[in-house]
C-alpha atoms as one frame of an Amber mdcrd trajectory, in Angstrom:
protein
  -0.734 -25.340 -12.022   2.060 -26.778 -10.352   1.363 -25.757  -7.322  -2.249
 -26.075  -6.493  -1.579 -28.785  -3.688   0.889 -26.572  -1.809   0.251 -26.639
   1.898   1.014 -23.211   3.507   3.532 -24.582   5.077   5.328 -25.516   1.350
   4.622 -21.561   0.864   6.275 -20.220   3.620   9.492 -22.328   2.706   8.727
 -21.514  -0.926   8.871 -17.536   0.000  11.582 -17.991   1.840  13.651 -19.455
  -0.560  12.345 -17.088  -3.384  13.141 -14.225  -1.245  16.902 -15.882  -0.219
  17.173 -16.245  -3.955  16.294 -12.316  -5.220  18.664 -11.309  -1.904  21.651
 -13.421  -3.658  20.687 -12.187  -7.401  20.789  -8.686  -6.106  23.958  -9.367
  -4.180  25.376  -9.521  -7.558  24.442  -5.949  -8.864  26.550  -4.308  -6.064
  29.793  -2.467  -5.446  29.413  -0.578  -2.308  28.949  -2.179   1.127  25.819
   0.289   1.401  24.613  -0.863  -1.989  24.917  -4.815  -0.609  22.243  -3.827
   2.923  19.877  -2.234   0.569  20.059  -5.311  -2.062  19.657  -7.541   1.062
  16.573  -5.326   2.255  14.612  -5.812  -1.024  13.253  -9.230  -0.582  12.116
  -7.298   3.285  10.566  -4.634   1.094   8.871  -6.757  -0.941   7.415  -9.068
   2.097   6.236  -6.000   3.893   4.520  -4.209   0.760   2.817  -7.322  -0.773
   1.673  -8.375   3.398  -0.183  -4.516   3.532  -1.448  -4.651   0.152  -2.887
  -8.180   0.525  -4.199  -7.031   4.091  -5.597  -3.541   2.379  -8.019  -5.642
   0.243  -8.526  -8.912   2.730  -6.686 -11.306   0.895  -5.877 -14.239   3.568
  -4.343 -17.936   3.671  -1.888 -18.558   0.933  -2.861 -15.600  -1.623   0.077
 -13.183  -0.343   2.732 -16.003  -0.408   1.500 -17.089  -3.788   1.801 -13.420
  -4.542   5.184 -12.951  -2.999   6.809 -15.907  -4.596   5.648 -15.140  -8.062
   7.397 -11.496  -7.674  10.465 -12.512  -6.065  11.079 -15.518  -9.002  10.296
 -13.070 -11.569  12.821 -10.804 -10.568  15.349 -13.704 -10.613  14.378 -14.539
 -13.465  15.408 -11.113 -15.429  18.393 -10.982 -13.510  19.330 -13.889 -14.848
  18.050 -13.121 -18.526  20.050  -9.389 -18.394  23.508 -10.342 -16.803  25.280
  -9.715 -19.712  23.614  -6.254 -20.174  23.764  -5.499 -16.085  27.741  -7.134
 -16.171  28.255  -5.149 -18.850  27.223  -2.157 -16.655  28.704  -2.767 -13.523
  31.786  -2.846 -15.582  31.363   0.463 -16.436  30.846   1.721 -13.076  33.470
   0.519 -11.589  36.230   1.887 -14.099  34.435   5.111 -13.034  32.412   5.214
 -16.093  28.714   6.550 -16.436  26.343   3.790 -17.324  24.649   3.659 -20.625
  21.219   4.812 -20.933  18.937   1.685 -22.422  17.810   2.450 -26.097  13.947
   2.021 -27.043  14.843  -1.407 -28.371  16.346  -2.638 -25.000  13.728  -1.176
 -23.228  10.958  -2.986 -25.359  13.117  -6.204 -25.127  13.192  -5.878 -21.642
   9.415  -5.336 -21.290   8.718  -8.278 -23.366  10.914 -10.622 -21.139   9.073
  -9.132 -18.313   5.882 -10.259 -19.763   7.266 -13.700 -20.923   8.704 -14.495
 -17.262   5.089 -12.712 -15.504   2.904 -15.246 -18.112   5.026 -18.044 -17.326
   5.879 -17.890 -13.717   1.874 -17.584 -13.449   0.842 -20.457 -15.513   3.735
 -22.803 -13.619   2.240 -21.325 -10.342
C-alpha cells in the first residue's frame, strides 16, 4: 500500500538496499571467514532464484523486485526478532559447544513471527 507509486527505478534502489541490508544481518550470524562469503552470497542467491522463477512464469516490470524486496526485508526482519535466540547460539559455538536443537514451542513461535512479518511486510508493500 505504501508503495504503489514506486517507479522501477525506486525498486531497483529499494532491492538494493534490501539485499545490502540481509548481506549485513547475515554478516552477523558468522564466525568463519568462509561462513562471511556465503552470508554475503545470499542476497546473490536470492536475486538469481526469484529473477528465474519470475522469468519461468512471465512475470515482468516491477513484480520480481516487489518480490525480491519483500523476501529480503522479511528475513531482516526475523533476524532482528531472534538475536537473542541466534546470539545466544553463536555463543555456544564459539566456546566449542553444540547448538541447541529448537523445541516445538520455538519452532511454532518462530513460524508465527514468520507469518506476522510475511502479512505485514505485504500489506506495507
Amino acid at each position: 500500500m505504501l508503495t504503489s507509486n514506486l517507479s522501477a527505478g525506486q525498486w531497483w534502489i529499494a532491492a538494493l538496499v534490501s539485499g545490502l541490508a540481509l548481506g549485513l544481518a547475515a554478516q552477523s550470524m558468522t564466525t568463519t571467514p568462509r561462513d562471511r562469503l556465503i552470508a554475503w552470497s545470499l542476497p546473490l542467491v536470492g536475486a538469481v532464484s526469484i529473477a528465474g522463477g519470475s522469468a519461468a512464469r512471465g512475470y515482468a516490470g516491477r513484480t520480481p523486485l516487489v518480490l525480491y524486496t519483500a523476501t529480503m526485508i522479511i528475513l531482516v526482519i526475523l533476524r532482528i526478532v531472534f538475536a537473542g535466540y541466534v546470539t545466544r547460539q553463536l555463543d555456544l559455538k564459539r566456546a566449542g559447544k553444540p547448538m541447541e536443537d529448537m523445541s516445538r514451542g520455538q519452532t511454532f513461535v518462530f513460524l508465527l513471527a514468520f507469518l506476522a512479518a510475511l502479512i505485514g511486510v505485504a500489506y506495507l508493500i
